[in-house]
C-alpha angles and dihedrals in degrees: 000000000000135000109259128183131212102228129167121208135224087282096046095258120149122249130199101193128170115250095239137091106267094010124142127269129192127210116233114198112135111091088222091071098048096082091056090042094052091046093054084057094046116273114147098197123216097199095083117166135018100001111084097162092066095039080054087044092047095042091048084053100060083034089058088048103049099046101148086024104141118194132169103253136162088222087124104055093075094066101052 
């Protein structure tokens, strides 16, 4: 596990960073993969089932929110 933080750059795209100096960091910009983001930080949706664009709209929303939120996570572990 391993502490990760929610950032946004210059252009408003999310960030999953590692919270150390030289981690890694991964760049999140397609709308699909909001919804899981958001999850991995904490966000339960309400919006279950066939309408994804309120599932994206839902998940930017508690992105937005929760822009500096650190949490321990294993994100990471999928990309060595």
């Amino acid at each position: 596990m391993t502490k990760i933080i929610l950032e946004t750059d210059s252009m408003g795209n999310y960030i999953v960073a590692e919270v150390k100096k030289g981690g890694r960091d991964q760049l999140i910009q397609t709308d699909w993969d909001f919804p899981m983001i958001a999850q991995i930080f904490g966000h339960v949706s309400r919006y279950k089932g066939n309408d994804p664009s309120k599932q994206i709209a839902s998940a930017v929303k508690y992105l937005d929110d929760h822009i500096g939120k650190v949490i321990l996570s294993d994100f990471f572990d999928n990309f060595e």
